[in-house]
C-alpha positions as protocol buffer text, in pm:
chain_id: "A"
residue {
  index: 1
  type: UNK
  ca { x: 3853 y: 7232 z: -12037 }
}
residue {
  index: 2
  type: UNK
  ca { x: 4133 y: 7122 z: -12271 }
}
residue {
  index: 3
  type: UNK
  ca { x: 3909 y: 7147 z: -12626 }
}
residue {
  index: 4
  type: UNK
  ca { x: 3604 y: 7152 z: -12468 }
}
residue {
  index: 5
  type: UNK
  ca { x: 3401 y: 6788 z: -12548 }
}
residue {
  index: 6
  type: UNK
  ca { x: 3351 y: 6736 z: -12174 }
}
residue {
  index: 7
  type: UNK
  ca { x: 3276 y: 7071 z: -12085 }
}
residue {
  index: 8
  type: UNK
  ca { x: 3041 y: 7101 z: -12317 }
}
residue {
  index: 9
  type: UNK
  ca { x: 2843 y: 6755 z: -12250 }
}
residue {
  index: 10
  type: UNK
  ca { x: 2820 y: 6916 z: -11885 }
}
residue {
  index: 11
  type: UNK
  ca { x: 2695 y: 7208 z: -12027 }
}
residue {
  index: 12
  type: UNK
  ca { x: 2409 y: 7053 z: -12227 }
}
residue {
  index: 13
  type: UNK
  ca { x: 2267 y: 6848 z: -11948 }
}
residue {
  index: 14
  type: UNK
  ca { x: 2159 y: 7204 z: -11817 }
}
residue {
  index: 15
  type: UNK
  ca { x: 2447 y: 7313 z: -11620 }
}
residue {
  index: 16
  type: UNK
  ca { x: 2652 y: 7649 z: -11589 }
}
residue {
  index: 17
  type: UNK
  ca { x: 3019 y: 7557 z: -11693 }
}
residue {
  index: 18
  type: UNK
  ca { x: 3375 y: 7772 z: -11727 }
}
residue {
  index: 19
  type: UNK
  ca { x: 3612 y: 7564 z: -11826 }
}
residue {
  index: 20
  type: UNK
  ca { x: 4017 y: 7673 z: -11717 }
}
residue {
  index: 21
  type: UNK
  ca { x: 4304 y: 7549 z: -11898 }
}
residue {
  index: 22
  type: UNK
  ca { x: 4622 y: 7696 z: -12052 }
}
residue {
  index: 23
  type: UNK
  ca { x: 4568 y: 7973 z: -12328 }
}
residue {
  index: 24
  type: UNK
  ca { x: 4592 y: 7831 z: -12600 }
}
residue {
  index: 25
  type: UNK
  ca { x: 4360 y: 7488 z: -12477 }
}
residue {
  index: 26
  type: UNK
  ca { x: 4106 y: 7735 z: -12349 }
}
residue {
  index: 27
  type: UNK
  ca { x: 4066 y: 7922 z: -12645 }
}
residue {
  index: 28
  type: UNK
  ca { x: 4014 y: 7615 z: -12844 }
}
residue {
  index: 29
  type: UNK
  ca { x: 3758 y: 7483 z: -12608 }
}
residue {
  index: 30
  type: UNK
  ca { x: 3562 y: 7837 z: -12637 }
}
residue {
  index: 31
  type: UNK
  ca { x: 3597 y: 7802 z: -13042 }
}
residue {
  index: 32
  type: UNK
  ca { x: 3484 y: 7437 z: -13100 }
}
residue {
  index: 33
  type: UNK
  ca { x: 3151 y: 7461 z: -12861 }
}
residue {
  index: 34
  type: UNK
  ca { x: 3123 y: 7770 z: -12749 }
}
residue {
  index: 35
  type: UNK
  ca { x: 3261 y: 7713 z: -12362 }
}
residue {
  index: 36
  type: UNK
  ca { x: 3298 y: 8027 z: -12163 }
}
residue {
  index: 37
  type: UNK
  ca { x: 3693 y: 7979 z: -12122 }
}
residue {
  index: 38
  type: UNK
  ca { x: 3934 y: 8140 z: -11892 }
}
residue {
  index: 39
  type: UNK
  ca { x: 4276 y: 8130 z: -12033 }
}
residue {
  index: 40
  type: UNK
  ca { x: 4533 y: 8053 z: -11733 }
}
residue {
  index: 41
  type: UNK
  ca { x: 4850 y: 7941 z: -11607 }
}
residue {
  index: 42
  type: UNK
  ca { x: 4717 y: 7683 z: -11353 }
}
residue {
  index: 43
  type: UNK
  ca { x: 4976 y: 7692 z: -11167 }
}
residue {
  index: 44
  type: UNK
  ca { x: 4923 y: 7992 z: -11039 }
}
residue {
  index: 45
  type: UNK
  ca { x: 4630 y: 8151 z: -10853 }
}
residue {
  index: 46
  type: UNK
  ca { x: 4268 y: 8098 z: -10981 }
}
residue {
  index: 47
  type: UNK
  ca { x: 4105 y: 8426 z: -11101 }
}
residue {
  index: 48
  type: UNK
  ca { x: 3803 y: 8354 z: -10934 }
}
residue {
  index: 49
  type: UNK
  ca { x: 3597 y: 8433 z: -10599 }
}
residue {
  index: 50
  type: UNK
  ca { x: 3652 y: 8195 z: -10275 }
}
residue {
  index: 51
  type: UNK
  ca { x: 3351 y: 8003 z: -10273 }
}
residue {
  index: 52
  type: UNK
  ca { x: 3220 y: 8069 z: -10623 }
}
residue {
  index: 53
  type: UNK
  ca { x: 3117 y: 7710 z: -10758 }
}
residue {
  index: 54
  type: UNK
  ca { x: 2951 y: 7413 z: -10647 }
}
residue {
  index: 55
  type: UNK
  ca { x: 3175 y: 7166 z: -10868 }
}
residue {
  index: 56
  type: UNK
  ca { x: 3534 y: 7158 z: -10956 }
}
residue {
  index: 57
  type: UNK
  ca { x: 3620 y: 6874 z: -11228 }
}
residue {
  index: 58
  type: UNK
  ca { x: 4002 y: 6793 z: -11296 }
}
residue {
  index: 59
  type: UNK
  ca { x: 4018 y: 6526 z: -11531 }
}
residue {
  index: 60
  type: UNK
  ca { x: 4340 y: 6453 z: -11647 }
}
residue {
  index: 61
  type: UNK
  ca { x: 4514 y: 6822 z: -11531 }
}
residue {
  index: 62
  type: UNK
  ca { x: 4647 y: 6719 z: -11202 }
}
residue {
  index: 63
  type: UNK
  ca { x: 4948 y: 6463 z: -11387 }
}
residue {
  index: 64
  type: UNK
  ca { x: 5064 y: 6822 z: -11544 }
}
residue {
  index: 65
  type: UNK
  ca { x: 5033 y: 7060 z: -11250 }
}
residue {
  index: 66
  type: UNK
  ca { x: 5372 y: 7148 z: -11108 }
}
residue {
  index: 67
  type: UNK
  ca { x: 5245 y: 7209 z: -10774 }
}
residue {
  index: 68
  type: UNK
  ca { x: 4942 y: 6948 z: -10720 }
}
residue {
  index: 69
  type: UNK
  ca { x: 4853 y: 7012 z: -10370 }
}
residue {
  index: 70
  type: UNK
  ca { x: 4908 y: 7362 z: -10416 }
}
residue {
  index: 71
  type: UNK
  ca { x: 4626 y: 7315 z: -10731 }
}
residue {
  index: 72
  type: UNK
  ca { x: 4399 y: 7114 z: -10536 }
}
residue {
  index: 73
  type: UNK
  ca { x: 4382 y: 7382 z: -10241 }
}
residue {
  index: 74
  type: UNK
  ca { x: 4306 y: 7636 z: -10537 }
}
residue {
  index: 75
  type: UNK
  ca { x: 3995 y: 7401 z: -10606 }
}
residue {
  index: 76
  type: UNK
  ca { x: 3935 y: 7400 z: -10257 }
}
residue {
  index: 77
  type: UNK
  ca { x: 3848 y: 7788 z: -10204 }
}
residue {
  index: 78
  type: UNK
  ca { x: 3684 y: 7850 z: -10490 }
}
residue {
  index: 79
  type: UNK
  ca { x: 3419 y: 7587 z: -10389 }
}
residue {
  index: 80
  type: UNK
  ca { x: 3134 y: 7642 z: -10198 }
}
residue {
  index: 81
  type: UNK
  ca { x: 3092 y: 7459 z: -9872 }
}
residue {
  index: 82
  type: UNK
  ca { x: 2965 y: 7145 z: -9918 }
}
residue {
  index: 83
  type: UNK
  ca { x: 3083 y: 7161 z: -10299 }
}
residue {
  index: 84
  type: UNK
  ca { x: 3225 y: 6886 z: -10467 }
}
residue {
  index: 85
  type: UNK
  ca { x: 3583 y: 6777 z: -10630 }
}
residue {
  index: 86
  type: UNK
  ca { x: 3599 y: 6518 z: -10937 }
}
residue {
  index: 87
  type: UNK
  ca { x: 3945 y: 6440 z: -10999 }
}
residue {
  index: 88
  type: UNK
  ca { x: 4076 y: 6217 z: -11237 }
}
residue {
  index: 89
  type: UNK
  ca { x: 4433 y: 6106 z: -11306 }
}
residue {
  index: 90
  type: UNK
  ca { x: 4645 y: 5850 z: -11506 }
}
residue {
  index: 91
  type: UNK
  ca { x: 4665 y: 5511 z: -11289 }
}
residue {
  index: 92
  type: UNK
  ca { x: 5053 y: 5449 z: -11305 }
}
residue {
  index: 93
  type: UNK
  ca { x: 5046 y: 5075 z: -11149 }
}
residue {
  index: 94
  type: UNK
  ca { x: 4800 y: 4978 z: -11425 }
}
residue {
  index: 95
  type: UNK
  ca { x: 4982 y: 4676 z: -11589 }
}
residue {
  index: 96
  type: UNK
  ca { x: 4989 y: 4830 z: -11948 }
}
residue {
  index: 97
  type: UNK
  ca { x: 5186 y: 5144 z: -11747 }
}
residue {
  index: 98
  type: UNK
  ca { x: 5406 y: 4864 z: -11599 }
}
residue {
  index: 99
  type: UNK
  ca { x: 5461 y: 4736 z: -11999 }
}
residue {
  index: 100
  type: UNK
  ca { x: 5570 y: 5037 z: -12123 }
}
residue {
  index: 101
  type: UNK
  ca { x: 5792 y: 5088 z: -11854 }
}
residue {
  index: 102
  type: UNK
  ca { x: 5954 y: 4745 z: -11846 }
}
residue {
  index: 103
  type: UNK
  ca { x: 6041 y: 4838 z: -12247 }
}
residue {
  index: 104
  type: UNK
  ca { x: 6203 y: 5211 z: -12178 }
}
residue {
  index: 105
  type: UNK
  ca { x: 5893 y: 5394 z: -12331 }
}
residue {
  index: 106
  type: UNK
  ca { x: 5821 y: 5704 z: -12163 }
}
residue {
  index: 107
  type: UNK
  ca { x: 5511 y: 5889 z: -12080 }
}
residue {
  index: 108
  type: UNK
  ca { x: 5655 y: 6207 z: -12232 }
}
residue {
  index: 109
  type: UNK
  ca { x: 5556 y: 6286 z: -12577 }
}
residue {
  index: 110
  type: UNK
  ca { x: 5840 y: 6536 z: -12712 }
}
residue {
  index: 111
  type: UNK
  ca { x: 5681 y: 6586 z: -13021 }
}
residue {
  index: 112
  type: UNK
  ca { x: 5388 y: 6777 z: -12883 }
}
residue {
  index: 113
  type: UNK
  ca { x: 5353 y: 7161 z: -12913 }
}
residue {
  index: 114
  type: UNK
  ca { x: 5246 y: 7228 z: -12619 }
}
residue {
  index: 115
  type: UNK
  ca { x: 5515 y: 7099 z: -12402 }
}
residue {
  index: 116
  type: UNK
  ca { x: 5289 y: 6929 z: -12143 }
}
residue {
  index: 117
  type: UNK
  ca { x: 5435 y: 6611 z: -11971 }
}
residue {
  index: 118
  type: UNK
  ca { x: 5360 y: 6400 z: -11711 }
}
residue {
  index: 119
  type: UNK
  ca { x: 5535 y: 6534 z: -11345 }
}
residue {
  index: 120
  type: UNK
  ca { x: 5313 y: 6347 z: -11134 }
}
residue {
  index: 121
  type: UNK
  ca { x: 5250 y: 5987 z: -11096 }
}
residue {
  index: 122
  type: UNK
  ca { x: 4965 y: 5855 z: -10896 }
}
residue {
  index: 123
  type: UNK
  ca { x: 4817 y: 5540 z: -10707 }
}
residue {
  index: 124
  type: UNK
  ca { x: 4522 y: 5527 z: -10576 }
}
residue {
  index: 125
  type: UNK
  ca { x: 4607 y: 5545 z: -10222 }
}
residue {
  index: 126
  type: UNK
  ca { x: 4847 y: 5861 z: -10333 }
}
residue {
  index: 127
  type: UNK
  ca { x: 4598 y: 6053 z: -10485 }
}
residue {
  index: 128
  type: UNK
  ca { x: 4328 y: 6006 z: -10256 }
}
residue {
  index: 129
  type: UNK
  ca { x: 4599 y: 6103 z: -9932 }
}
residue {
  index: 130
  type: UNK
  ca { x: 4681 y: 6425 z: -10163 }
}
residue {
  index: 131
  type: UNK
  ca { x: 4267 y: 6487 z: -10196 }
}
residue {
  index: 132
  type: UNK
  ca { x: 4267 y: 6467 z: -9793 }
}
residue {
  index: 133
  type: UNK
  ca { x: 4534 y: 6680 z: -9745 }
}
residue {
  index: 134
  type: UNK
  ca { x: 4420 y: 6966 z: -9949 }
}
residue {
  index: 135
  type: UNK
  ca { x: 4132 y: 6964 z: -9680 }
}
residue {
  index: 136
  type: UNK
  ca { x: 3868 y: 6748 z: -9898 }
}
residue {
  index: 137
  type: UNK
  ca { x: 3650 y: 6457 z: -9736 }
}
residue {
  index: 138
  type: UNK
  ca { x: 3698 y: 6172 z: -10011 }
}
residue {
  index: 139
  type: UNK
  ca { x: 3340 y: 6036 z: -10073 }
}
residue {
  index: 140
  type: UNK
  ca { x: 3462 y: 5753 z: -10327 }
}
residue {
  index: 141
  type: UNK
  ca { x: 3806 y: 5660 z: -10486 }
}
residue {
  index: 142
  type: UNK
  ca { x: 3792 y: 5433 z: -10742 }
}
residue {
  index: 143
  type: UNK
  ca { x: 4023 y: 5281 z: -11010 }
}
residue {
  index: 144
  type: UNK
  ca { x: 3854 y: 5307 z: -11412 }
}
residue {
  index: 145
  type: UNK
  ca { x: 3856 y: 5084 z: -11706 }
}
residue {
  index: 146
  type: UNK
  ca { x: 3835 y: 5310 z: -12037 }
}
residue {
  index: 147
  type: UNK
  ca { x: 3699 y: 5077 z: -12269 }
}
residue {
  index: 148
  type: UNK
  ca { x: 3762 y: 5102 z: -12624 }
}
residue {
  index: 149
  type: UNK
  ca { x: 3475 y: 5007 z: -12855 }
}
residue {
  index: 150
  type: UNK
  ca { x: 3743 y: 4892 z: -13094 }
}
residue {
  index: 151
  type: UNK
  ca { x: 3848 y: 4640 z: -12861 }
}
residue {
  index: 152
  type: UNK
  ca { x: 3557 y: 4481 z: -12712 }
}
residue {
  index: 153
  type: UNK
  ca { x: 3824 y: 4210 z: -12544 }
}
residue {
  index: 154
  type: UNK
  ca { x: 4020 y: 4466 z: -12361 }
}
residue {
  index: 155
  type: UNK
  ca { x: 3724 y: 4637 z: -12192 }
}
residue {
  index: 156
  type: UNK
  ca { x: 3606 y: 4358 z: -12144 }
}
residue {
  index: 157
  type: UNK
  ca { x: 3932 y: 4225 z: -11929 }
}
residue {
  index: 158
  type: UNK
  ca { x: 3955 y: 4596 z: -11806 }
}
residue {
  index: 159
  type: UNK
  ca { x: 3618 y: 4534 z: -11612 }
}
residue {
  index: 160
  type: UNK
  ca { x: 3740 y: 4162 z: -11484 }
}
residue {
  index: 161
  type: UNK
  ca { x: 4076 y: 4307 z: -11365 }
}
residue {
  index: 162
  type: UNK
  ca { x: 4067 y: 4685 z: -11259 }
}
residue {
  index: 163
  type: UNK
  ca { x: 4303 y: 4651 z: -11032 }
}
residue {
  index: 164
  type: UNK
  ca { x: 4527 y: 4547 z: -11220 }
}
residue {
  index: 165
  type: UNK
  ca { x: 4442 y: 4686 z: -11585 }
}
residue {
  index: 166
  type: UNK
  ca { x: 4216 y: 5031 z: -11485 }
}
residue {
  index: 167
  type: UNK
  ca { x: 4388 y: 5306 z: -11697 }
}
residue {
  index: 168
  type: UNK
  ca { x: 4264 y: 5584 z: -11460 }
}
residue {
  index: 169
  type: UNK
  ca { x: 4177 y: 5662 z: -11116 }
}
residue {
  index: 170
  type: UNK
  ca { x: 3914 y: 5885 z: -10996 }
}
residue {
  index: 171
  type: UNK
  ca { x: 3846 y: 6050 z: -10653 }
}
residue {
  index: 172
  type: UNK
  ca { x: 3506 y: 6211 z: -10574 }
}
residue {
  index: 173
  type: UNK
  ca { x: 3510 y: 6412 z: -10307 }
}
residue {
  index: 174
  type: UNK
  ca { x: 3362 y: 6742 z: -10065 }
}
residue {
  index: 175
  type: UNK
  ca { x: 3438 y: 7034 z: -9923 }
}
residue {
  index: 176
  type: UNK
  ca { x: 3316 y: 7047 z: -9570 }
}
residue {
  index: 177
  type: UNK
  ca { x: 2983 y: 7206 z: -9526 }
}
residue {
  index: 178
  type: UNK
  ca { x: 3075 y: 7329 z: -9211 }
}
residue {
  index: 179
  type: UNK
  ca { x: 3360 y: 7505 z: -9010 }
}
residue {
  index: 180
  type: UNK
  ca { x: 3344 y: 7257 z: -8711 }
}
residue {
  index: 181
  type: UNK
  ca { x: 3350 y: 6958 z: -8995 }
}
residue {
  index: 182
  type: UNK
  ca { x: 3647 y: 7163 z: -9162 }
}
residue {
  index: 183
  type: UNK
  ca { x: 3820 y: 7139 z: -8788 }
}
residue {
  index: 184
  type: UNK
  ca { x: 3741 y: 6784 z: -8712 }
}
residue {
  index: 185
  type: UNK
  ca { x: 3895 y: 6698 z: -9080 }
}
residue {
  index: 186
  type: UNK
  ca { x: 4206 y: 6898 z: -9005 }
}
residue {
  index: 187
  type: UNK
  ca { x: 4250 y: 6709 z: -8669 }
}
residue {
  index: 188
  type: UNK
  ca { x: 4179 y: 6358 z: -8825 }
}
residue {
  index: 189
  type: UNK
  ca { x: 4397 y: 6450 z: -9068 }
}
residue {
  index: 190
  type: UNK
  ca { x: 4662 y: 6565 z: -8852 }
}
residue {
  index: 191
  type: UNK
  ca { x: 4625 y: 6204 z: -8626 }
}
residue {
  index: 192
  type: UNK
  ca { x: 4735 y: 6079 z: -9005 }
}
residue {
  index: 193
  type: UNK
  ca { x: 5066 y: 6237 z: -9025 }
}
């Protein structure tokens, strides 16, 4: 939920929302809008039911997660059958990622607090294999520009060139409605490795 804005847009269209982040991120989130926020390490287990929501939203926790597949399982049981997975993570190809990396800036912001860095680095064909392995069917997987109203050129060259210049990627995705569909993932999945 990290402080809350997304959450609570969710949350206003008429939706039931708990947002999950770190301590100190969730309580900020439950301060600024009034989130219902669960303070956790997520790394660890989730404190809550198997098969207790209908929608799981990771936007930009998965590049911080020590154990990613490990998270995206956790996501996994506490859905419903049939329940979906938004995940969204830095796109490290993106040419501005290549830039910074071609002049020895890193991604890692040491002046920060709250000691969060980047320990994963995704593609799009990474990120959607990790989806698939946590036992998700990937619906759509999709690289994003984020435009900048300040800089009408660059979104507009971020829509021209996503491939190249998307900033993010997303993956939508479900958990299978059914055991058998569960089974004939695992097996297709299996024909993969």
């Amino acid at each position: 939920c990290h402080k809350g804005a997304l959450a609570a847009a969710v949350q206003q269209v008429g939706n039931t929302v708990v947002g999950v982040d770190f301590p100190s991120l969730a309580d900020a989130a439950q301060a600024a809008y009034g989130i219902p926020s669960v303070g956790h390490d997520l790394n660890q287990q989730f404190p809550f039911a198997d098969s207790q929501f209908d929608v799981a939203l990771a936007c930009g926790v998965l590049d911080y997660i020590a154990d990613d597949l490990r998270f995206l399982r956790e996501c996994y049981r506490i859905l419903q059958p049939g329940g979906m997975l938004i995940v969204i993570v830095m796109n490290q190809v993106s040419l501005p990622k290549r830039i910074r990396a071609v002049l020895g800036q890193m991604d890692r912001d040491f002046s920060r607090p709250d000691g969060f860095h980047t320990l994963h680095r995704y593609t799009l064909g990474g990120i959607r294999m990790l989806v698939e392995v946590a036992g998700f069917r990937v619906v759509k997987a999709t690289k994003c520009p984020s435009g900048n109203p300040r800089f009408p050129l660059w979104s507009w060259m971020q829509r021209c060139l996503p491939a190249t210049l998307a900033t993010d990627l997303a993956v939508r995705a479900v958990k299978p409605a059914t055991a058998a569909e569960a089974l004939t993932r695992h097996r297709s999945m299996a024909d993969v490795r």
